[in-house]
C-alpha positions, -999 to 999 in steps of 0.1 A, spaced: -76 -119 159 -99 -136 134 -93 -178 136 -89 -178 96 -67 -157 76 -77 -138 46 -55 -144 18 -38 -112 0 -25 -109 -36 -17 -74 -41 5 -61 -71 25 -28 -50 46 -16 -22 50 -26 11 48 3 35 50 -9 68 27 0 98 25 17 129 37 -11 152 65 -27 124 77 5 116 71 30 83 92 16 53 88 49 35 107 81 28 100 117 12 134 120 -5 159 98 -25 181 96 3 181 65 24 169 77 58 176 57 84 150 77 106 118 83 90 85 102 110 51 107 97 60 143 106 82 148 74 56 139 52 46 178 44 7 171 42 2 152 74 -5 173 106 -27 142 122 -14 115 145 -3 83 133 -34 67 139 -49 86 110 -23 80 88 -39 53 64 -72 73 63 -55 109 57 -39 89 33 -67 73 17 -87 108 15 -53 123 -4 -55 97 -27 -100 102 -34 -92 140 -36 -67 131 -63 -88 113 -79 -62 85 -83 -70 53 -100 -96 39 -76 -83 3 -74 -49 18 -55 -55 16 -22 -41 5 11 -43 -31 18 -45 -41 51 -20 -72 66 -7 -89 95 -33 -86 128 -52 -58 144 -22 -55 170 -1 -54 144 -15 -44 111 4 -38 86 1 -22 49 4 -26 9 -1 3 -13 -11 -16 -39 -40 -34 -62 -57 -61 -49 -57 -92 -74 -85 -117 -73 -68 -146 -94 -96 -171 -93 -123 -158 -116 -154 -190 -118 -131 -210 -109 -101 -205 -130 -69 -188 -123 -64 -155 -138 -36 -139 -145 -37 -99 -152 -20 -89 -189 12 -73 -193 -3 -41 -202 -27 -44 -173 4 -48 -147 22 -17 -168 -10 6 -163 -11 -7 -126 25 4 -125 13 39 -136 -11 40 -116 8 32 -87 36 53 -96 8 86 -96 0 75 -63 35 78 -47 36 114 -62 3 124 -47 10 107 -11 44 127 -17 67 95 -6 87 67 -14 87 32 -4 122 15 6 111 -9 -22 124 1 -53 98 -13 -72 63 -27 -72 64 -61 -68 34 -91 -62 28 -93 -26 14 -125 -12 3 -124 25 -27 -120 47 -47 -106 71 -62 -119 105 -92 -87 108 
C-alpha cells in the first residue's frame, strides 16, 4: 500500500470489486446474488474482469474518457465506472458545465449498454475517494 493516497473525483457509478463484492446486475430486477457469470460476454475469471471490460468498452469505441477508476488498496481495490475530473486547472477550481455533466451522462449511459449491466446505483453521481496503488 502506497504511504499517500491519490485523491479521486469521478462523475459515475460505483461498481464494486472483487474483494467488496460486485454492485452490478444484467436485469431490472434487484438481485440479491449477482456472478460475473451472468454477464453474457464474460467467459474469463474475475481477475480479468476490469480489463475484459475495458477492451468491451475500446472495441465499442465508447467515449474514451469512461473508464474504470481504480479505489480503495491493492488488497482491496475497488472500482468507479466513471470520468475522472481534475478540478484544479493552474490553480483554479474548475467546475465542468451543465451540458458537459449531461453529455458525460450519455456517455456513461452508452457505456452501461455496451458492458451489458447495471449498477445498484440508480444514477451517476460525483464520487470522491481514493486510491492507495
Amino acid at each position: 500500500m502506497g504511504s499517500w493516497p491519490d485523491p479521486v473525483l469521478a462523475y459515475g457509478y460505483y461498481i464494486g470489486g472483487k474483494q467488496a463484492g460486485w454492485d452490478i446486475n444484467v436485469s431490472d430486477e434487484d438481485d440479491d446474488y449477482f456472478s460475473l457469470t451472468d454477464i453474457f460476454w464474460f467467459d474469463g475469471d474475475s481477475s480479468d474482469f476490469i480489463w475484459e471490460c475495458e477492451k468491451r468498452l475500446q472495441a465499442a469505441h465508447a467515449h474514451p474518457g469512461v473508464g474504470f477508476i481504480p479505489i480503495g488498496t491493492h488488497d482491496d481495490m475497488r472500482y468507479i465506472l466513471g470520468i475522472q475530473h481534475h478540478p484544479i486547472v493552474d490553480g483554479k477550481l474548475v467546475a465542468p458545465s451543465e451540458v458537459t455533466v449531461l453529455q458525460w451522462t450519455i456517455d456513461l449511459t452508452v457505456a452501461l449498454m455496451t458492458l451489458d449491466f447495471k449498477p445498484i446505483q440508480k444514477h451517476a453521481e460525483w464520487i470522491h475517494d481514493a486510491c492507495y496503488c
